[in-house]
Structure formats: structure tokens, C-alpha cells
N, C-alpha and C positions, 0 to 999 in steps of 0.2 A: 416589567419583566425582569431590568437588572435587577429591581430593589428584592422580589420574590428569591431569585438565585442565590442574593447575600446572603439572604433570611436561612433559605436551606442550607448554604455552604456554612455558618454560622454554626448552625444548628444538629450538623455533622461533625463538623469541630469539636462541639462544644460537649457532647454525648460521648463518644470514649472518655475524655476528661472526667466527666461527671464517673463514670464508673469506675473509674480510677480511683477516685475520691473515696470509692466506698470501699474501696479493700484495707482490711488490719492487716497491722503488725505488728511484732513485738508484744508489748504490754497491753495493746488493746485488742488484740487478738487471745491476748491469753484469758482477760478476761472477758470476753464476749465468752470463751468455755467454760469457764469458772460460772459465769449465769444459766449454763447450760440451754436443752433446745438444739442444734446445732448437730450435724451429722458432719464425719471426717472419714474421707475417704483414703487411707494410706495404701502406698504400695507398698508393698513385700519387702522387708531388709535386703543389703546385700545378700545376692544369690547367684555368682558367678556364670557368664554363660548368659545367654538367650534362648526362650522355648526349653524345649523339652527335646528330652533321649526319646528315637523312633521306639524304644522298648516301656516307653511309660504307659505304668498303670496307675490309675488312679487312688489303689488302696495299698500301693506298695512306693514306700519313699526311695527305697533303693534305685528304685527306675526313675525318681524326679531330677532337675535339678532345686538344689537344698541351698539350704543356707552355709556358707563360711562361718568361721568364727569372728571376721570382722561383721558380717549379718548379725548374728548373736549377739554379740556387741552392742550393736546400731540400737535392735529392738530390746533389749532391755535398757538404754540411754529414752527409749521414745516411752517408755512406762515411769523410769525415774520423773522425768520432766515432769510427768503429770501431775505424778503423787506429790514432790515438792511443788508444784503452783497448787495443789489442792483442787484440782479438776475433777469433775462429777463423772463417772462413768458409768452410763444405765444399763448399757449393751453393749457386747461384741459379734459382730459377724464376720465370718471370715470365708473364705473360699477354700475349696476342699482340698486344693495344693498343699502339699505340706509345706514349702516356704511361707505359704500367707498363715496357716494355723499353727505354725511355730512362731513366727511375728505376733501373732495376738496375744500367745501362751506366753512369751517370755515378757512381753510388754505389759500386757493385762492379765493375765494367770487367769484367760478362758479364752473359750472359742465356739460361737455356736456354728456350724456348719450352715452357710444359704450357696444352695447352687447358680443361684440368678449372678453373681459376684464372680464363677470360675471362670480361668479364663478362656477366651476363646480366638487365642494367638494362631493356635494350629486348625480350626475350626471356623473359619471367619462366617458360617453362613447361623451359628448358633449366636452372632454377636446382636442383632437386633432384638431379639427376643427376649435373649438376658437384660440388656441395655434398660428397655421398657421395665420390666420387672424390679429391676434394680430403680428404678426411677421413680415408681409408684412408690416402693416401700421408704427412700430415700422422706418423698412428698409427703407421705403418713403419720410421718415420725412425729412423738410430742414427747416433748421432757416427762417427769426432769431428769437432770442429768442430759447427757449425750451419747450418740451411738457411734460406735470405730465399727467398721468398715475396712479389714484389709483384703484386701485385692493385686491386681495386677495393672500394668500399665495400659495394655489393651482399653481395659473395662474402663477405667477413670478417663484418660480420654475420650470415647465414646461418649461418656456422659459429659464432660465438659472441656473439651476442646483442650485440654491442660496434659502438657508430657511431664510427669513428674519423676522424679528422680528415688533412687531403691530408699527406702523408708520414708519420703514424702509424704505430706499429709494436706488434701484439699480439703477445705471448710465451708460445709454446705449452711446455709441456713433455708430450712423447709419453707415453702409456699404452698400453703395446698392449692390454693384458687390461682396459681400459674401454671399453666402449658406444662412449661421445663419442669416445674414441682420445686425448685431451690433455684437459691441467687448461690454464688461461690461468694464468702465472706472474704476467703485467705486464703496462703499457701503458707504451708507451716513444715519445718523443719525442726524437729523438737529436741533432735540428737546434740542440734548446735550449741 
């Protein structure tokens, strides 16, 4: 019975380590995007504030909260990065926030609109539903190139347990024949 218990307490050790092992950074995170394949989930540049003004409408920015010009900033430094590493970019989706469809715009010079991505801060009972949605398409994805995904903090944790920080970027790599649908590769900060 002890030797069994080592085995498992061994064996529980030893398993976060191992996935430890498998996160990039740096240079081998850049190029794992550079081979493309690989979905990134950013949050939204700086956007002062949390949630939303009780007066938001969804097709009126005036009523969101937006981005700063330190935002602005952020998301055009996370588009620089790319284009100097020479990273593949196949897609953009973005949430129909104008902070995340300004982060795409100014980053990637597009934006495709997916609602499964918006967030659902003020909303909490729309968040499974998205979540799933968002996790299939995540699971779907094939190169080449890579697909950005800017979103909200909500939505990225939900899908992977990760609090990321305003222009953040989690690096999926698809699984289609997993449950979850993606391993997380990395966390990436591209501004830096």
C-alpha cells in the first residue's frame, strides 16, 4: 500500500512539472507562430475602467468603455511584433466590443465580428454558451497561418483558467480529438 501511494504521490508531482515543460517562450514561442496552426486568444488593449457604462449599447462606442491612447499604443506594438517576427496571420475574430474590434483593427488591420467571443461580464448566465461555441471553433481551426481571437478577460478565462492581462495573448494549440479541443502552448506578451 506505501509503495502504491509513492507511485501516485510521484506521479502527481511529477504531472504539473511535465506541463510545465511544455509551455514556450520567447523565441520558441514565437516560432511555434511562425509554423503556424495555433490560435491566440488576446484580450483587449488597455481600456480603462471595468465592465461597461449602465448606458451601453452595443452598436454605439460612445456608451462603451474604449480604449486610451496608452491602449492604442499597446495594440498597434502587438501587430508590430508580428509583422517583424514575420508571423502568419490567417484570421481575425474579434468581439463586437469596440475595445476588442479596435485591438484587431489597429493590430491586424481587420476584424471579423463572432459573437460567441463577446463578453459576458455583465451577463454571466450567456457565459457557457459562448464558452462552448468559442471552444468548438477554437478545436476546428487548421492552418495555415493562425487565427487572433481578441476578446475579453471573462471569455479567456473561462476557456482556460488564465487571468490575462489588457493585451495578453494565450496560445492555443487545436486538438480536435480532445474534450477541451486545445492544449495552451503559452502566454504571450508581444508589446514587450
Amino acid at each position: 500500500m506505501r509503495l502504491v501511494f509513492s507511485f501516485l504521490f510521484a506521479l502527481f508531482v511529477a504531472l504539473p512539472g511535465a506541463a510545465r515543460a511544455e509551455m514556450l517562450e520567447g523565441d520558441a514561442l514565437w516560432q511555434a507562430l511562425r509554423d503556424g496552426g495555433h490560435v491566440v486568444l488576446f484580450r483587449h488593449a488597455i481600456a480603462p475602467g471595468g465592465g461597461d457604462p449602465a448606458s451601453f449599447q452595443l452598436g454605439d462606442c460612445s456608451t462603451q468603455r474604449n480604449l486610451d491612447e496608452a491602449g492604442r499604443r499597446q495594440a498597434r506594438a502587438i501587430g508590430e511584433a508580428f509583422r517583424q517576427r514575420e508571423v502568419p496571420v490567417a484570421r481575425v475574430l474579434a468581439s463586437r466590443w469596440c475595445r476588442s474590434t479596435e485591438t484587431a483593427e489597429l493590430a491586424f488591420s481587420t476584424a471579423e465580428p463572432f459573437p460567441a467571443i463577446d463578453s459576458f461580464f455583465q451577463d454571466r448566465a450567456r457565459g457557457p454558451g459562448q464558452t462552448e461555441a468559442a471552444r468548438v471553433r477554437i478545436q476546428t481551426f487548421e492552418g495555415p497561418g493562425n487565427m487572433m481571437m481578441v476578446t475579453h478577460q471573462v471569455n479567456i478565462t473561462a476557456l482556460t483558467d488564465i487571468f490575462p492581462a489588457s493585451g495578453e495573448g494565450v496560445v492555443l494549440r487545436p486538438l480536435p480529438d480532445n474534450p477541451k479541443g486545445f492544449a495552451v502552448v503559452g502566454r504571450l506578451r508581444a508589446w514587450d
